[in-house]
N, C-alpha and C positions, 0 to 999 in steps of 0.2 A: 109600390113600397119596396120589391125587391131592388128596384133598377137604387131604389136614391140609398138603401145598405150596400148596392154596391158600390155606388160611389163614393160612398164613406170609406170602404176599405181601403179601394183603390189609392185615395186622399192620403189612410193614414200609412197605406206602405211606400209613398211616391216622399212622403215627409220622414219616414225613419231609414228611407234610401239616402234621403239628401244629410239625416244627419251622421249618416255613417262616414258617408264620403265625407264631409266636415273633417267629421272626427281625425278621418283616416290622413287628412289634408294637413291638419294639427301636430298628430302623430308623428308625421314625416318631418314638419319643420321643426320639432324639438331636436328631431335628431338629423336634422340638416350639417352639423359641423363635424359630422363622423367622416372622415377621412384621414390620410396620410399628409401629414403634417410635418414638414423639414425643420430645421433651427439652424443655427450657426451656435457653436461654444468660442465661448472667451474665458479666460484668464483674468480673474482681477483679486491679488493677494493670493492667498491658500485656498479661496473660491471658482469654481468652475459654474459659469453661468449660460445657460440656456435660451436665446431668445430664436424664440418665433419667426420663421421668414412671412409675415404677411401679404396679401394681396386686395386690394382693393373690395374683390367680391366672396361675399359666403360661399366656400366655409373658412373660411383665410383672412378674416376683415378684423384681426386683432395684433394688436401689438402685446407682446407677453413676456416676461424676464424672470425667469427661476432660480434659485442655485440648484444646481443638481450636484447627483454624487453616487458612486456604486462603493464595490469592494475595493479594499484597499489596493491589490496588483493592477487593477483595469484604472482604478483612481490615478493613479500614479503613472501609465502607459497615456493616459488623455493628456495629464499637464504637461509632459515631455512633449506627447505631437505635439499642445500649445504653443509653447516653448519654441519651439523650431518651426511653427507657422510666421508667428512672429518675426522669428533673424529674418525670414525668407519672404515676408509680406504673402502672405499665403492664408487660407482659411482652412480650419475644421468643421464640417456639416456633420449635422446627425440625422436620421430618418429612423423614428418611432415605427413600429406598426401601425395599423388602421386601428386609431382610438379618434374618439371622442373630445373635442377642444375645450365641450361642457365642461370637462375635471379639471380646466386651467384657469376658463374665464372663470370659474365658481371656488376659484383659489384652494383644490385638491390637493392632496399631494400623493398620487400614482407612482407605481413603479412601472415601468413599460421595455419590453421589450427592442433593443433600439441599436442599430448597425451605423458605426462611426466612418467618416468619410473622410480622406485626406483631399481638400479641393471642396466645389460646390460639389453637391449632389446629385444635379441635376444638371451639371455641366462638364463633364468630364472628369467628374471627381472620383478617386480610387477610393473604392469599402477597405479597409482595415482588420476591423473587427467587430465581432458583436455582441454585446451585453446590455444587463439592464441597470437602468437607469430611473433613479428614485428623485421622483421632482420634490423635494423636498422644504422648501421655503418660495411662497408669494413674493416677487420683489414688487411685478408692474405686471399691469393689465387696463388694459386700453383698449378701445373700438375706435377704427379710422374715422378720424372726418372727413367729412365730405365737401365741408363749403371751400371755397376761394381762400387764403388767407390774405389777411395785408401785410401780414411778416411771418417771419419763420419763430416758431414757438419749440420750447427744451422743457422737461422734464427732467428734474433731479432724484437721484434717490440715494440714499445714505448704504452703503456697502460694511463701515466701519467709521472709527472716530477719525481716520485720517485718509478714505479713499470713500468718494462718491463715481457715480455713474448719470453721466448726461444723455437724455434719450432722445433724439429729434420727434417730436409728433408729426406725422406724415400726413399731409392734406390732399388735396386735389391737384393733380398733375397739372406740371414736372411736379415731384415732388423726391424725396429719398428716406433711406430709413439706416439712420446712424448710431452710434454706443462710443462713448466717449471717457476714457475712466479720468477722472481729476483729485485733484490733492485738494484732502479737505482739513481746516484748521478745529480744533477739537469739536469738531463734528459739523463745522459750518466750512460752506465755500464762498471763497471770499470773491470770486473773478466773478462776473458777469453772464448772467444764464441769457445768451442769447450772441447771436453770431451775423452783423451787419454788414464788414468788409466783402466788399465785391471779388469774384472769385479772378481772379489776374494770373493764376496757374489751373492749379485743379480742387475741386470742390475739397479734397483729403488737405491738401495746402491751406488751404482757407480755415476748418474745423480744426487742423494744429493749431495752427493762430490765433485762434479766437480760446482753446479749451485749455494749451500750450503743453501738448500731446495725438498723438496721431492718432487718429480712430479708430478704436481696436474692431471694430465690423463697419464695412459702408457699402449699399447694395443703391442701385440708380437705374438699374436699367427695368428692375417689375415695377417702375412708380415714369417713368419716363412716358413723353404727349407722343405714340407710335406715329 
């Protein structure tokens, strides 16, 4: 009689070990998308937009498009670097602190602690300055896919009655991740959400042509077949 209570115990502590670890298992993958998370800022009207550098793998496997915005001096100091990224075909990156990606894909809107980057970020890019940064309006939120496409697929999202934003959905490699601002007619785009011509220069050549504007973000090489 003793041996078989102890094998009951044994039983029920070997099944509240395993649901711990479970749990513990659980635990972790909610907060699997805590990390340090880059963007690029763009320019589109008196809006400063925010997107996401994704990556193929967790915690990075979102495409995300915010307006952001701080105080009016540092507001104002971001649009000029814009501004002059632009003349100079140049980018602006930002690097948040270690947050959480849960308060974007779950359309938050965080203030975050956040060091502005003249260049990539993670390429040779010069820090600036540092402030914070209030995500302040959901534009786009996406999770990568992953199958094959059999063409290149665009997202549209309305910015204003007379400026949208084209967003490449990124597939399975090659693949690339683009932001395309366009003219839009009282609140509709009249051109063609979709981009066929074979590229005969450079992919940025091609998306002019097709959006009949230069791509204000275009990244190739985290979506490229290594």
């Amino acid at each position: 009689m003793k041996h078989i209570l102890l094998f009951f115990i044994l039983l029920s502590s070997a099944a509240l070990a395993n649901t711990h670890q479970h749990n513990t298992h659980n635990t972790d993958k909610t907060h699997s998308y805590v990390g340090f998370h880059g963007m690029a800022l763009i320019l589109a009207g008196d809006k400063v937009l925010a997107s996401h550098m994704p990556l193929y793998a967790p915690a990075h496997d979102y495409q995300i498009v915010y307006e952001v915005t701080t105080d009016d001096t540092y507001l104002k100091i971001i649009k000029n670097a814009l501004n002059e990224s632009q003349k100079k075909q140049t980018q602006i990156t930002i690097l948040p602190t270690k947050f959480d990606l849960n308060l974007l894909i779950n359309k938050l809107t965080p203030t975050l602690n956040t060091t502005v980057f003249n260049g990539h970020f993670e390429r040779g890019g010069t820090a600036l300055f540092s402030t914070k940064l209030t995500f302040k309006n959901p534009l786009y939120v996406k999770k990568l896919a992953i199958t094959q496409p059999q063409k290149e697929e665009f997202d549209l999202i309305k910015l204003s009655a007379r400026q949208g934003l084209v967003i490449h959905k990124i597939q399975s490699k090659p693949s690339y991740d683009s932001l395309s601002l366009v003219v839009l007619t009282n609140g509709k785009y009249n051109g063609q959400l979709k981009c066929d011509a074979p590229v005969t220069t450079t992919l940025a050549s091609k998306l002019k042509a097709c959006f009949k504007s230069a791509p204000s973000y275009l990244e190739t090489r985290d979506f490229a077949v290594n």
